[in-house]
C-alpha positions in Angstrom: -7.2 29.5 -17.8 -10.1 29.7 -20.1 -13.6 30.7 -19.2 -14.9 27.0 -19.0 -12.5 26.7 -16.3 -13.4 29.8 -14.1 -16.8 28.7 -14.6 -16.6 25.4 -12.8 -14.8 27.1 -10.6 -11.9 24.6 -11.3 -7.9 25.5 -12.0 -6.4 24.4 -15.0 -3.3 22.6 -14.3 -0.6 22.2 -16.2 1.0 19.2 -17.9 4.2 19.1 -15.7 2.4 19.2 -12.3 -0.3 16.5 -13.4 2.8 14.3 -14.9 4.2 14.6 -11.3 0.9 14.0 -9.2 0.1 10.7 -11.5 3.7 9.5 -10.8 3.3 10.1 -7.2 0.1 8.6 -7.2 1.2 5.6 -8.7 4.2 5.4 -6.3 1.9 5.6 -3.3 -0.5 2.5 -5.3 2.9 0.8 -5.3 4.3 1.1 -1.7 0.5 0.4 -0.5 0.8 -3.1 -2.6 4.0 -3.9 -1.3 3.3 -3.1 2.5 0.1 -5.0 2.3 2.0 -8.0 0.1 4.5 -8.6 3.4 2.4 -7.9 5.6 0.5 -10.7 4.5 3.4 -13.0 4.0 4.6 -12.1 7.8 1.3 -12.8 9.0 1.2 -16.3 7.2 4.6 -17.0 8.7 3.6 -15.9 12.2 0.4 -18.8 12.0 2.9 -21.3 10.5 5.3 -20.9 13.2 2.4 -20.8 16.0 1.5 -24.1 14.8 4.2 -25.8 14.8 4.6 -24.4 18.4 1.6 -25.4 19.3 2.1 -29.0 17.4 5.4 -30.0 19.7 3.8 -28.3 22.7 4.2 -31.2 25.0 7.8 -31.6 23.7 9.0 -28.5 25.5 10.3 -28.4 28.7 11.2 -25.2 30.7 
């Protein structure tokens, strides 16, 4: 640690642990981009299939 560091009252951290907090950090970006990505396409299915329900609704007889 140099002096700058104790100063700010920061840690210095070293290349291997920052190299594996960016790559989790970019895994998490990832699997938040893919969860929102079908939860979007379910969602669109979901109204699509609602509609066309609601669209033969007098057809269906129980």
């Amino acid at each position: 640690m140099s002096s700058m560091d104790v100063n700010k009252g920061e840690f210095a951290v070293g290349e291997k642990e920052y190299k594996t907090m960016s790559g989790a950090g970019a895994l998490n970006i990832v699997i938040g981009i893919v969860s929102l990505c079908v939860g979007v396409a379910s969602g669109v299915l979901l109204i699509i299939s609602g509609a066309k329900l609601l669209a033969r609704k007098s057809q269906i007889m129980f």
